[in-house]
MIKOLPA-866508 format. One record per residue: x, y, z of N, C-alpha, C, O, CB in turn; residue number from 1. Coordinates in nm, 2 decimals. Glycine has a CB too. Layout:
> X:Y:Z:X:Y:Z:X:Y:Z:X:Y:Z:X:Y:Z:NUM
...
This chain:
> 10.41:8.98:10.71:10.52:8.91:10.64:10.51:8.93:10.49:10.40:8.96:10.44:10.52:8.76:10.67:1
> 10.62:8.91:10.42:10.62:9.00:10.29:10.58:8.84:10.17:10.66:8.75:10.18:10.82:9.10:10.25:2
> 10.53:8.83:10.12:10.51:8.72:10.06:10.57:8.75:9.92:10.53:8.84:9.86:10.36:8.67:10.07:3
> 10.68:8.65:9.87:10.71:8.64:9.77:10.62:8.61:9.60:10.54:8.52:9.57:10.80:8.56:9.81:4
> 10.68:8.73:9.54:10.59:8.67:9.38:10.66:8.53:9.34:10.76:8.49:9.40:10.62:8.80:9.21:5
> 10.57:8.44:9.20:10.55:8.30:9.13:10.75:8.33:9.12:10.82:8.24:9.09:10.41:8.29:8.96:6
> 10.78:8.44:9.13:10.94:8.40:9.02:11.05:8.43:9.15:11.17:8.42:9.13:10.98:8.57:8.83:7
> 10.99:8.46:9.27:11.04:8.45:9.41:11.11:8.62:9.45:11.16:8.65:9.56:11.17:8.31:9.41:8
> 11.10:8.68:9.38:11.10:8.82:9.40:11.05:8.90:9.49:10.93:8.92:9.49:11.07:8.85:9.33:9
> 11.14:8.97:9.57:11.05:9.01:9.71:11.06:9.18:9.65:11.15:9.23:9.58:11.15:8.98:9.91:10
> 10.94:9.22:9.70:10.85:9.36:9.66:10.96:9.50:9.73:10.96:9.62:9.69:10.65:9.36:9.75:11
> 11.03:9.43:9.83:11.19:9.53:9.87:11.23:9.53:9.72:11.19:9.65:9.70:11.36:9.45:9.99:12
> 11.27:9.49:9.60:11.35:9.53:9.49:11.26:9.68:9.46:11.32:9.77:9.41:11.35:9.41:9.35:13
> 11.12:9.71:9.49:11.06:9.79:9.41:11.09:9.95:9.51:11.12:9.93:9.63:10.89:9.74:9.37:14
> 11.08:10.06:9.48:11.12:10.16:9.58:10.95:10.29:9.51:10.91:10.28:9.39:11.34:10.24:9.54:15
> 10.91:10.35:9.59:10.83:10.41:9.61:10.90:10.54:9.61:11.00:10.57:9.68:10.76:10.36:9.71:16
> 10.84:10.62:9.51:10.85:10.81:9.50:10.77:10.86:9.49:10.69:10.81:9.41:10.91:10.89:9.41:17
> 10.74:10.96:9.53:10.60:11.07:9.51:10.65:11.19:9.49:10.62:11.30:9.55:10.50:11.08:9.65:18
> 10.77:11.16:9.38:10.74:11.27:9.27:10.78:11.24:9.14:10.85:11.32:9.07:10.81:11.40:9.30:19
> 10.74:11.14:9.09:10.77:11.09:8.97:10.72:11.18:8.85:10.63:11.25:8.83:10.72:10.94:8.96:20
> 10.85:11.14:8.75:10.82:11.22:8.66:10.77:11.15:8.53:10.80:11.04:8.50:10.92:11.30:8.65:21
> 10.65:11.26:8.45:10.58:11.18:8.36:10.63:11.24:8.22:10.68:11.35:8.20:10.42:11.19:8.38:22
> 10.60:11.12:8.10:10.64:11.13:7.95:10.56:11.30:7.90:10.60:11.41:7.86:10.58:10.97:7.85:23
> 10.42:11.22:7.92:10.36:11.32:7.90:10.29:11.46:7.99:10.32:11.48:8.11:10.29:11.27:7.86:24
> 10.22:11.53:7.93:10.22:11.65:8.01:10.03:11.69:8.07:9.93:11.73:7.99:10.32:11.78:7.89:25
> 10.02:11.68:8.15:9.88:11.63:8.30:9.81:11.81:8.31:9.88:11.91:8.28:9.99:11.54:8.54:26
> 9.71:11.81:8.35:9.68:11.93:8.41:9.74:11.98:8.55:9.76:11.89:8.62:9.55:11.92:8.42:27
> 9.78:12.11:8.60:9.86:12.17:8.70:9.78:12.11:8.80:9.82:12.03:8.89:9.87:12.34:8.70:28
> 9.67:12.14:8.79:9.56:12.06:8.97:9.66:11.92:8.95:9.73:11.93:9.05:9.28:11.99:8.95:29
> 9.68:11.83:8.90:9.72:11.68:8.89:9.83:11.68:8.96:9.93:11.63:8.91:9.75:11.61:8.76:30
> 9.83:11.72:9.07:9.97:11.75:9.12:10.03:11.62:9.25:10.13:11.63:9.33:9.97:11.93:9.19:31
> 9.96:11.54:9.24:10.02:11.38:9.30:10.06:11.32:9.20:9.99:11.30:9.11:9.91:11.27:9.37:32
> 10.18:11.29:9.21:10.24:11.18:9.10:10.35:11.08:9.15:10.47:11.11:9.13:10.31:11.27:8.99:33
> 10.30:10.93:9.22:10.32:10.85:9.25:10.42:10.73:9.15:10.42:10.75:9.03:10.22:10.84:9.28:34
> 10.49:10.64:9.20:10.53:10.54:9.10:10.61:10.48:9.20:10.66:10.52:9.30:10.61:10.60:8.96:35
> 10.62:10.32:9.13:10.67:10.23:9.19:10.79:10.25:9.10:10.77:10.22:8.98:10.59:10.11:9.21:36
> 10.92:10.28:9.14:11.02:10.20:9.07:11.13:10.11:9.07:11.18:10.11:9.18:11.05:10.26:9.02:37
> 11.19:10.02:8.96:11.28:9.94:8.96:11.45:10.04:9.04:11.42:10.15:9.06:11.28:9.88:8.78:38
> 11.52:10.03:9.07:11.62:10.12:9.10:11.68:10.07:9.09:11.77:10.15:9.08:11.64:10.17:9.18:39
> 11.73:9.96:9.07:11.87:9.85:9.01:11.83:9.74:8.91:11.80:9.64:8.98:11.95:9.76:9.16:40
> 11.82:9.71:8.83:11.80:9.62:8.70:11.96:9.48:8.77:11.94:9.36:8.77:11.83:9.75:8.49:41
> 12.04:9.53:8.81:12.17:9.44:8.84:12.12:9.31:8.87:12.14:9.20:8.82:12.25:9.49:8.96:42
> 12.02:9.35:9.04:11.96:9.26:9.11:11.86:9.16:9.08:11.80:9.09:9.16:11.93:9.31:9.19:43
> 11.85:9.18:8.96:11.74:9.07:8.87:11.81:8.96:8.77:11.92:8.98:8.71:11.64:9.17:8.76:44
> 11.73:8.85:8.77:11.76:8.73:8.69:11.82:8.78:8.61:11.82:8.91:8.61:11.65:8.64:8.64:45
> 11.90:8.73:8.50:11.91:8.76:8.38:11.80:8.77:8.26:11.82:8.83:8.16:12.00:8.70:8.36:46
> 11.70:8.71:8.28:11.59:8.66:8.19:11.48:8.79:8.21:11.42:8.83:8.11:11.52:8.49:8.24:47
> 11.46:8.85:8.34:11.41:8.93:8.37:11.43:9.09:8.31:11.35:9.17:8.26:11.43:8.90:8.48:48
> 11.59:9.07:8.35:11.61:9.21:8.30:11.65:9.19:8.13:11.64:9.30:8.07:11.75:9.27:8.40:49
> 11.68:9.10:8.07:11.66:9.12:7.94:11.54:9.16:7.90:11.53:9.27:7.83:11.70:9.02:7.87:50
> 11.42:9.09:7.93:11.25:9.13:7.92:11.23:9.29:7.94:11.19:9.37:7.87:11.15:9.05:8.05:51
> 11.27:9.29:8.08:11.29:9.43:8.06:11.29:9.55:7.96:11.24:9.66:7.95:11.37:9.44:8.11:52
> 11.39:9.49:7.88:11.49:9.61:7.79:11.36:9.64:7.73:11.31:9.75:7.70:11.66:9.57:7.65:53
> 11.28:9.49:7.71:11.19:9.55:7.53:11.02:9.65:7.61:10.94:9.72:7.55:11.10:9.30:7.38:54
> 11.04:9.59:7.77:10.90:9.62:7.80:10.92:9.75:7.93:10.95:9.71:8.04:10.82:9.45:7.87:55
> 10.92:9.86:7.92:10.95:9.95:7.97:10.85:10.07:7.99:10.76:10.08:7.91:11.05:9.97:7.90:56
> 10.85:10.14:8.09:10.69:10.23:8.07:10.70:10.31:8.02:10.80:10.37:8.01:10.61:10.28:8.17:57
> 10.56:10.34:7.95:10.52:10.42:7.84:10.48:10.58:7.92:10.44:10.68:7.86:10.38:10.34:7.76:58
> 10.51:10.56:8.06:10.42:10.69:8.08:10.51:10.77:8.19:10.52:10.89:8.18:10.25:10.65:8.15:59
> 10.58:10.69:8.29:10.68:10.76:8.38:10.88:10.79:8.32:10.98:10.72:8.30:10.66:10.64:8.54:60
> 10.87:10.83:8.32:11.00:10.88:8.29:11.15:10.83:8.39:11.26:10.79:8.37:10.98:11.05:8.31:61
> 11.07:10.84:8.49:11.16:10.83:8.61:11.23:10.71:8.65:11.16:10.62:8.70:11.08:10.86:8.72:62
> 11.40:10.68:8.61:11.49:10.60:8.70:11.50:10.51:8.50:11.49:10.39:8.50:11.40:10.49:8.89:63
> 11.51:10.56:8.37:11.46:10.53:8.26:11.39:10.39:8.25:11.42:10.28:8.21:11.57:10.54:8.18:64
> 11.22:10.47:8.32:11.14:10.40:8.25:11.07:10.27:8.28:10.99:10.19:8.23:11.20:10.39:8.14:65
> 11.16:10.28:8.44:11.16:10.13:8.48:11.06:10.16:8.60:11.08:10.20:8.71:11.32:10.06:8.51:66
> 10.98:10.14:8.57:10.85:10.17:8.63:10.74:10.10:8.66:10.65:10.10:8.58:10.80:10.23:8.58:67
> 10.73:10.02:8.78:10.57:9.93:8.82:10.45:9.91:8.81:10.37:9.82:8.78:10.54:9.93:8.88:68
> 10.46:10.06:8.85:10.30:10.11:8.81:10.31:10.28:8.88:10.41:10.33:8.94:10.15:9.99:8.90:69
> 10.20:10.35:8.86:10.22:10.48:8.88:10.05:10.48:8.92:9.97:10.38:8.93:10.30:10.59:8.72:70
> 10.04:10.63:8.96:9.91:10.70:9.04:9.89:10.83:9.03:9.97:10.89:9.11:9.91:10.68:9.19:71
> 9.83:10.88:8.97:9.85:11.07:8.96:9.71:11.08:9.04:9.62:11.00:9.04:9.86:11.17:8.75:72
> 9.72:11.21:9.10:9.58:11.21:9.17:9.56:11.40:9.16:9.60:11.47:9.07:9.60:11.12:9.38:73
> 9.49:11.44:9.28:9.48:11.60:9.30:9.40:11.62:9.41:9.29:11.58:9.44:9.41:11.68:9.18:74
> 9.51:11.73:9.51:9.47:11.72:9.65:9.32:11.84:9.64:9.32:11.93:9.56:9.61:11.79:9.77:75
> 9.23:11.81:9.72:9.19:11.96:9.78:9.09:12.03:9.91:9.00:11.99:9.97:9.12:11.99:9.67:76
> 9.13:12.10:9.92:9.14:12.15:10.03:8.96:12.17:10.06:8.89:12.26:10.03:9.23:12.28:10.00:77
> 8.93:12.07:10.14:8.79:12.10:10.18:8.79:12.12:10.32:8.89:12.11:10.38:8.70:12.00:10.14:78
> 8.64:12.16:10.39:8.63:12.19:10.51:8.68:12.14:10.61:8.73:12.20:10.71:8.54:12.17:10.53:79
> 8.66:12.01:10.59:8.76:11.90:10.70:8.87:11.91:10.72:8.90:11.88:10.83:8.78:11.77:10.66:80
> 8.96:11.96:10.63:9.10:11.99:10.56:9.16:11.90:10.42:9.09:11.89:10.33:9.20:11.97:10.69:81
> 9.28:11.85:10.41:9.28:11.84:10.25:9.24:11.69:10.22:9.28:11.61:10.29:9.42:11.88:10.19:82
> 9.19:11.66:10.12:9.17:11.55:10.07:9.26:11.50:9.96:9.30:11.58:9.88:9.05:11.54:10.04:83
> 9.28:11.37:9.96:9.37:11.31:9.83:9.29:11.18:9.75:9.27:11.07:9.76:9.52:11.24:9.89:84
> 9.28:11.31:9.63:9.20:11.23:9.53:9.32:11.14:9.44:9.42:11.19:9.39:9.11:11.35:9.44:85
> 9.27:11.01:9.43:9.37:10.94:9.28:9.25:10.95:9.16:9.14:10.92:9.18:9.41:10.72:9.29:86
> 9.31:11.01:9.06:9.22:11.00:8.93:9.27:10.92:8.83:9.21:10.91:8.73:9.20:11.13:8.88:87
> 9.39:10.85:8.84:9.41:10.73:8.78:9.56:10.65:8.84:9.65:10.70:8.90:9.41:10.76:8.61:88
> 9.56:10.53:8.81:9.68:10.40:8.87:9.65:10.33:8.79:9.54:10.28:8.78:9.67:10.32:9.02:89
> 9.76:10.29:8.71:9.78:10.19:8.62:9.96:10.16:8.61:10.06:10.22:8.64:9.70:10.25:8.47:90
> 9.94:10.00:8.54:10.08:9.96:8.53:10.10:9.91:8.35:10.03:9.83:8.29:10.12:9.82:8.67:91
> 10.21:9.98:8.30:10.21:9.95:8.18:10.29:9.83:8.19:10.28:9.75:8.09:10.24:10.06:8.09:92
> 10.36:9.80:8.29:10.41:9.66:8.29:10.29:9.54:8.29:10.28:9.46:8.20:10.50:9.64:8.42:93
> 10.22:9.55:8.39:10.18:9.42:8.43:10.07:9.42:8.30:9.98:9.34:8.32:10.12:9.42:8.61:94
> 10.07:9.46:8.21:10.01:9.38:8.05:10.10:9.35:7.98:10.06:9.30:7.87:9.93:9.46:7.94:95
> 10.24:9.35:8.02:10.31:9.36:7.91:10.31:9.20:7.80:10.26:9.10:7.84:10.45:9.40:7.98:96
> 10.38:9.20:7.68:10.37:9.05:7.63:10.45:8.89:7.70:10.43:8.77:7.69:10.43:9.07:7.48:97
> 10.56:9.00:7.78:10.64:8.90:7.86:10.56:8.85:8.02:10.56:8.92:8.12:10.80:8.98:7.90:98
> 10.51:8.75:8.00:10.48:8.68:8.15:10.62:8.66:8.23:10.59:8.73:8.33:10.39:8.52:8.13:99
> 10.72:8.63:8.26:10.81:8.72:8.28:10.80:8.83:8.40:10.81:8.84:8.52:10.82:8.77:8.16:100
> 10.77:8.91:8.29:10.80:9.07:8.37:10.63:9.10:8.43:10.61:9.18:8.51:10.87:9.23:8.21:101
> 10.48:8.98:8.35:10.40:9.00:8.45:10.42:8.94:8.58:10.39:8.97:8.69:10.30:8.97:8.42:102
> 10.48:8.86:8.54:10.47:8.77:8.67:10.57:8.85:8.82:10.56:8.83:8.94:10.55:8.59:8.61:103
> 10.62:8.93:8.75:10.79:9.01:8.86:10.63:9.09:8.90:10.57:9.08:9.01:10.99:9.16:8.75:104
> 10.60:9.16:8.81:10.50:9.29:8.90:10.42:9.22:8.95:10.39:9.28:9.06:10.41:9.43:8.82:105
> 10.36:9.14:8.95:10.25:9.11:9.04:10.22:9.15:9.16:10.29:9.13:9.25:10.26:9.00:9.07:106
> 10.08:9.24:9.19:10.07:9.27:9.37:10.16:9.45:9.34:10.20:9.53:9.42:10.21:9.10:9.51:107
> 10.17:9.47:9.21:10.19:9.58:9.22:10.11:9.70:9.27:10.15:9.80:9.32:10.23:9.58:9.13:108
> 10.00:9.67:9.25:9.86:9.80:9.31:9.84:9.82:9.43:9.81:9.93:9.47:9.70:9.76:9.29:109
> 9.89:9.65:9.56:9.91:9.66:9.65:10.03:9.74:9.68:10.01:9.85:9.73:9.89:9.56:9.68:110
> 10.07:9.73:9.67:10.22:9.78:9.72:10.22:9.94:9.72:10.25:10.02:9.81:10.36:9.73:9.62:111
> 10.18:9.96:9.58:10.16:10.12:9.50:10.06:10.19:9.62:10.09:10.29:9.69:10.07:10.10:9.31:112
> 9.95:10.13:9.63:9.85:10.22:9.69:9.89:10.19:9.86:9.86:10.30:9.91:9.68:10.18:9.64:113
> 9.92:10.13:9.95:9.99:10.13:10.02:10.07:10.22:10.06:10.04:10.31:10.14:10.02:10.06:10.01:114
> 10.21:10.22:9.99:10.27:10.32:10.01:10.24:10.47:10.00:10.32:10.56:10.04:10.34:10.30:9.95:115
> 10.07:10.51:9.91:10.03:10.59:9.90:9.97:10.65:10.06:10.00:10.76:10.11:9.97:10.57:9.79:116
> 9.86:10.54:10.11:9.84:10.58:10.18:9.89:10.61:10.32:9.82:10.66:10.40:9.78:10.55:10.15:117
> 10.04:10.58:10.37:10.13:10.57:10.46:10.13:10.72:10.41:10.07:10.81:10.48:10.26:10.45:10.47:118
> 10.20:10.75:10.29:10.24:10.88:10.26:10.14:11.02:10.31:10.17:11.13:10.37:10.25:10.88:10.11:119
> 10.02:10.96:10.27:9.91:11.08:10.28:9.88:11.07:10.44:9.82:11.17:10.50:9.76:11.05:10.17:120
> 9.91:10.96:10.50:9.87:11.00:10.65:10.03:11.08:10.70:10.04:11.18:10.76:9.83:10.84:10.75:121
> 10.09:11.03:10.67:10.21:11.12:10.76:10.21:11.28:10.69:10.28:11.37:10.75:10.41:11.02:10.73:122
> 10.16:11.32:10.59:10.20:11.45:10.48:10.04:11.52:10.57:10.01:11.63:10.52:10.20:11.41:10.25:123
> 9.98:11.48:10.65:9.83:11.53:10.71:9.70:11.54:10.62:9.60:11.60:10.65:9.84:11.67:10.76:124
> 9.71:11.47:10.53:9.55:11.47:10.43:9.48:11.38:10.60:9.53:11.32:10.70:9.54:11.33:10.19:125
> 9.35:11.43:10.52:9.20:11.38:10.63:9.18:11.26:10.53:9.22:11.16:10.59:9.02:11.51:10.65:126
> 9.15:11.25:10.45:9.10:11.14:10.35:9.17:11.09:10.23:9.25:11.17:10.18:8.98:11.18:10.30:127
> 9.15:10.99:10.18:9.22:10.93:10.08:9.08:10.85:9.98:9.00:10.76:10.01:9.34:10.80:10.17:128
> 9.07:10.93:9.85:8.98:10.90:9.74:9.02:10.77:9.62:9.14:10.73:9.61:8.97:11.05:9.66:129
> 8.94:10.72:9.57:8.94:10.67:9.46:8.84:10.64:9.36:8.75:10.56:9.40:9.00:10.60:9.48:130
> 8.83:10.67:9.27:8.70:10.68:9.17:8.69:10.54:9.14:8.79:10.46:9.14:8.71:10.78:9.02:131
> 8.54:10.49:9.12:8.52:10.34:9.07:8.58:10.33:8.89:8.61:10.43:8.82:8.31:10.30:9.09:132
> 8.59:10.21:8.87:8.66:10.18:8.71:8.57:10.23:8.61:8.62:10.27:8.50:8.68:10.01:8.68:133
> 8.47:10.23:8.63:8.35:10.31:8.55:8.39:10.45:8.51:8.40:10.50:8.40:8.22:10.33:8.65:134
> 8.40:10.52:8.69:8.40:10.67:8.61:8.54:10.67:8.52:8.55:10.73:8.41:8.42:10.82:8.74:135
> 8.64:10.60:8.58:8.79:10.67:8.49:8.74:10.63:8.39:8.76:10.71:8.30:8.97:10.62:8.51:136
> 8.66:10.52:8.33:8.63:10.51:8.19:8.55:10.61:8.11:8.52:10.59:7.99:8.58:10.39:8.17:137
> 8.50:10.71:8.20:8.45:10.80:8.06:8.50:10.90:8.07:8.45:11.00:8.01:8.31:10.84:8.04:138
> 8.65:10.92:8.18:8.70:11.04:8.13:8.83:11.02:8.06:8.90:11.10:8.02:8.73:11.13:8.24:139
> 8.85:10.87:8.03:8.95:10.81:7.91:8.96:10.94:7.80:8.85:10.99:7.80:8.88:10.65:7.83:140
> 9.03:10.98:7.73:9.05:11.08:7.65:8.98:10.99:7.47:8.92:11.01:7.37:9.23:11.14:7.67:141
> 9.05:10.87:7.55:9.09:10.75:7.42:9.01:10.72:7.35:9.02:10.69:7.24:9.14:10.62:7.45:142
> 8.86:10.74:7.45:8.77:10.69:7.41:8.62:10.76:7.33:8.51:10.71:7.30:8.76:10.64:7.52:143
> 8.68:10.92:7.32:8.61:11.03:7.32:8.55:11.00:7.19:8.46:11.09:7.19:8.69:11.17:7.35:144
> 8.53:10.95:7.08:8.48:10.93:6.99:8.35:10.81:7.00:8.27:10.78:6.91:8.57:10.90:6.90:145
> 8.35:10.75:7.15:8.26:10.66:7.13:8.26:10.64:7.30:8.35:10.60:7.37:8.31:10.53:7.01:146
> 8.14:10.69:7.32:8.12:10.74:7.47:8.07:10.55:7.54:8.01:10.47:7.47:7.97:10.89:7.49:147
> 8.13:10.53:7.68:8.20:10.43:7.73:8.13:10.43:7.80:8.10:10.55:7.81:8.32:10.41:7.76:148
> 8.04:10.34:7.92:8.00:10.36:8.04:8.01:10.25:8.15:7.96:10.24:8.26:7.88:10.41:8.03:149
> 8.09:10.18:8.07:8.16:10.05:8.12:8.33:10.03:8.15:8.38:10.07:8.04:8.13:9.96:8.03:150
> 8.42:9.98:8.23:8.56:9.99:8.26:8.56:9.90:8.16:8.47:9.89:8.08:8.63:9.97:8.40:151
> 8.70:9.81:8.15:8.74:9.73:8.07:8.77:9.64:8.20:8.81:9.70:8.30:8.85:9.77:7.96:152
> 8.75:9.54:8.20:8.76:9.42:8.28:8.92:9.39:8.36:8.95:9.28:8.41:8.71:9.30:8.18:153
> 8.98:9.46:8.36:9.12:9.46:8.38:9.14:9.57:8.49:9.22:9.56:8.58:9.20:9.48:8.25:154
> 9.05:9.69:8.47:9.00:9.81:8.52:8.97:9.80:8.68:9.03:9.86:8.77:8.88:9.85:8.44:155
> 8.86:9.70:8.66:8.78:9.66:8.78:8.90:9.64:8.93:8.91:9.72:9.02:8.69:9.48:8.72:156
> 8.95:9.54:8.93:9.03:9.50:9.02:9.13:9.61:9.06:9.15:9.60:9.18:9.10:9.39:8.97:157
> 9.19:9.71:9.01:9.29:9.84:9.03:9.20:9.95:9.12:9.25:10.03:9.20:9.34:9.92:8.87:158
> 9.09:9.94:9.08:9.01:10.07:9.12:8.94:9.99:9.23:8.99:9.97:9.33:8.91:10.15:9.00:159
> 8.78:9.93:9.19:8.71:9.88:9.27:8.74:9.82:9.42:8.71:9.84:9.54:8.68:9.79:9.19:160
> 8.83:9.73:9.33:8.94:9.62:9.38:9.02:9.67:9.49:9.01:9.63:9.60:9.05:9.57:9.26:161
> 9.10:9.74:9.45:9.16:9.79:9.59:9.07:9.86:9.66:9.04:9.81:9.77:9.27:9.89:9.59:162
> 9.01:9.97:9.61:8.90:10.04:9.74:8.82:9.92:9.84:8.79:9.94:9.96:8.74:10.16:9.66:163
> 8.78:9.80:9.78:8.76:9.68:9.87:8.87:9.62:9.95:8.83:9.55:10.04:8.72:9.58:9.79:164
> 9.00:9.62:9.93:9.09:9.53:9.99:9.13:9.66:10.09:9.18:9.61:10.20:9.23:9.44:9.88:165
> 9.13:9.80:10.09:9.21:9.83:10.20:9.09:9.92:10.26:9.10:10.00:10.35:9.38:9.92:10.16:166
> 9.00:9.91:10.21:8.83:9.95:10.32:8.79:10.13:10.28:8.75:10.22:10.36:8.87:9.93:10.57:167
> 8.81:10.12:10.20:8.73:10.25:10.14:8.62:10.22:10.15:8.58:10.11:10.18:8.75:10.30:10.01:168
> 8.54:10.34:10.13:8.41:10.34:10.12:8.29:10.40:10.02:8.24:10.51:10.06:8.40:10.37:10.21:169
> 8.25:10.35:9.91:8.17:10.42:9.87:8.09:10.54:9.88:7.98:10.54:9.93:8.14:10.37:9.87:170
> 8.13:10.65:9.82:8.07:10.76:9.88:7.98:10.88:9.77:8.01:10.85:9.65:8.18:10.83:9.96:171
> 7.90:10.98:9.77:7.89:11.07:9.69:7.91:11.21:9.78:7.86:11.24:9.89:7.76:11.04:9.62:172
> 8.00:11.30:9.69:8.07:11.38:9.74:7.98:11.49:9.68:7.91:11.47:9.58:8.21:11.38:9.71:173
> 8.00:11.62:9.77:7.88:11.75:9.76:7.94:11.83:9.62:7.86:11.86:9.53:7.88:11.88:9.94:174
> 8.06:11.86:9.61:8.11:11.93:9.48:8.18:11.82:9.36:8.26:11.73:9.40:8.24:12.05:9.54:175
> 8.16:11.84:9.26:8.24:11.75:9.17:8.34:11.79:9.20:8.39:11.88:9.27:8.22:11.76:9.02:176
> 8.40:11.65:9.14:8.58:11.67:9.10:8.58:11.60:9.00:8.52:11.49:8.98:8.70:11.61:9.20:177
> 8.69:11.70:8.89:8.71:11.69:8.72:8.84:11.56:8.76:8.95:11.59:8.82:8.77:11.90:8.61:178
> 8.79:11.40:8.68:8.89:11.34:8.67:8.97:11.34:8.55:9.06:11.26:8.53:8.85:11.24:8.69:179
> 8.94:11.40:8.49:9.06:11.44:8.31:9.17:11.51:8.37:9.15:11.61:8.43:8.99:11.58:8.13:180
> 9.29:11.43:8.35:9.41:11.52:8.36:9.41:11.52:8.22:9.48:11.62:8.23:9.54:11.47:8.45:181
> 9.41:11.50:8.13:9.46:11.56:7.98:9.43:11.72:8.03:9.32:11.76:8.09:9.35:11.48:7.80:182
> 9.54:11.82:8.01:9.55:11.96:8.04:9.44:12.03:7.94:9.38:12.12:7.99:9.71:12.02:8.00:183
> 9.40:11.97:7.78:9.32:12.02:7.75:9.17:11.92:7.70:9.12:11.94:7.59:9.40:12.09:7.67:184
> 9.13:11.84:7.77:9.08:11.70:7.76:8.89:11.75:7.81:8.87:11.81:7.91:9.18:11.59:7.90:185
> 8.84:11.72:7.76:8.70:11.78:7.82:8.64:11.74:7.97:8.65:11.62:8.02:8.59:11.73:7.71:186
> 8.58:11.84:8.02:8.60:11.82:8.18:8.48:11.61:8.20:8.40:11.56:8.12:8.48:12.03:8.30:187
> 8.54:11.59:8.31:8.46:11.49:8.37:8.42:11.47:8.50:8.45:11.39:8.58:8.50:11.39:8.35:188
> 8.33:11.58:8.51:8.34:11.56:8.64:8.24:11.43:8.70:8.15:11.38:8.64:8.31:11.70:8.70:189
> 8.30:11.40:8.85:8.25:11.32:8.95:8.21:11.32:9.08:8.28:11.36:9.17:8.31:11.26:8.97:190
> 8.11:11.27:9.09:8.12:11.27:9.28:8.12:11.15:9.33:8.12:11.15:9.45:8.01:11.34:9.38:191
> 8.11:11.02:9.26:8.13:10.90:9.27:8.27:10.83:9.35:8.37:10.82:9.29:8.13:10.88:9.14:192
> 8.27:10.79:9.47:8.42:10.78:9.54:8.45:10.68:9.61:8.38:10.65:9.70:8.45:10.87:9.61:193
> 8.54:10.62:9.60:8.55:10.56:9.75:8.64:10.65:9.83:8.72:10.73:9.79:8.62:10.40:9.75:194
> 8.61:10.62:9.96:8.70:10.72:10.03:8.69:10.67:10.18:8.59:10.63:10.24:8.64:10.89:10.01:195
> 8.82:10.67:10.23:8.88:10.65:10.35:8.91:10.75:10.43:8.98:10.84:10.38:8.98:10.61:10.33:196
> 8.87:10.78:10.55:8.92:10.91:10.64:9.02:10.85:10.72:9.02:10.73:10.77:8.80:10.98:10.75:197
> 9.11:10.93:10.71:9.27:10.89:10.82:9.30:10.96:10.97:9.33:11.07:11.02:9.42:10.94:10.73:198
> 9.29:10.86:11.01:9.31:10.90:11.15:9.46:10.94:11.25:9.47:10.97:11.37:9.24:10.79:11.20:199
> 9.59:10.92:11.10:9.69:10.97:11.14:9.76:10.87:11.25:9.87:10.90:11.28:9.66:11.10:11.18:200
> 9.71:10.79:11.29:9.76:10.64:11.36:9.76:10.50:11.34:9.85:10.42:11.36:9.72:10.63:11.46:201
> 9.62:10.48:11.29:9.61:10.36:11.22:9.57:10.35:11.10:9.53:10.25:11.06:9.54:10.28:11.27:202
> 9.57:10.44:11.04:9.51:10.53:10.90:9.35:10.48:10.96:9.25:10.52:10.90:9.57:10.46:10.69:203
């Protein structure tokens, strides 16, 4: 049963694509590009969608901007057959200054990675990855002047957080994988993972 957010908003307003398009420009391997989006602004409060106008995402392009949260990842093709790595999921909404428009996204990570993984079992990946909040923090680009070996506390719950709520598993993988999508961003590589094998029926 679908449980309504604090402002009574049911998570049907949000629509799921997996091919969203981004502001900026990712490395070619980065070729999962996920996003939750708004698709009708109509169907919202009025208070909501004014909030809206000023708080808009900074990173997906797609449906202008009106965007939940997003997931870029990179498949690859190992022995087993292909795997689906996320190398980052974030929502530029749910910080936004309007509680408001946090309060609308709420449960957005759920929903986001969810829909991810329905996708990757019906599309035939074997496994479904996600790096702990740690590693994406030292392949942050942002941070390259002052090396990080800690997430930011906000971090924790998106990454960690979900690989605990939908039963990933901590793992260390035999070949790195480079989490920098900046196209020209210094490599990071990982073998740090959580990771889920799908069984194509009950994931």
């Amino acid at each position: 049963m679908r449980v309504p957010s604090p402002l009574g908003y049911s998570s049907a307003q949000w629509l799921f694509t997996p091919s969203a398009k981004f502001r900026a420009r990712y490395a070619k391997r980065a070729n999962l590009r996920f996003a939750l989006i708004i698709p009708d602004e109509s169907i919202l409060q009025p208070r909501i969608r004014a909030d809206l106008k000023a708080h808009r995402c900074r990173h997906v392009v797609t449906a202008s901007r009106r965007c939940v949260g997003f997931a870029i990842g990179a498949i690859r093709v190992e022995p087993r057959g292909a795997v689906w790595y996320l190398l980052a999921m974030q929502s530029d909404l749910a910080f936004a200054k309007s509680a408001r428009v946090r309060d609308y996204v709420r449960g957005w990570r759920t929903k986001l990675f969810s829909h991810i993984l329905d996708f990757a079992c019906s599309s035939g990946a074997v496994a479904l990855a996600i790096p702990p909040a740690d590693e994406v923090a030292r392949a942050a680009t942002w941070w390259i002047g002052g090396a990080r070996d800690k997430a930011p506390n906000s971090w924790t719950p998106i990454y960690d957080g979900t690989a605990d709520q939908f039963g990933l598993k901590l793992a260390s993988i035999t070949e790195p994988l480079n989490l920098q999508i900046a196209p020209r961003g210094p490599a990071s590589p990982c073998v740090r993972f959580y990771i889920r094998s799908l069984n194509h029926e009950g994931h």
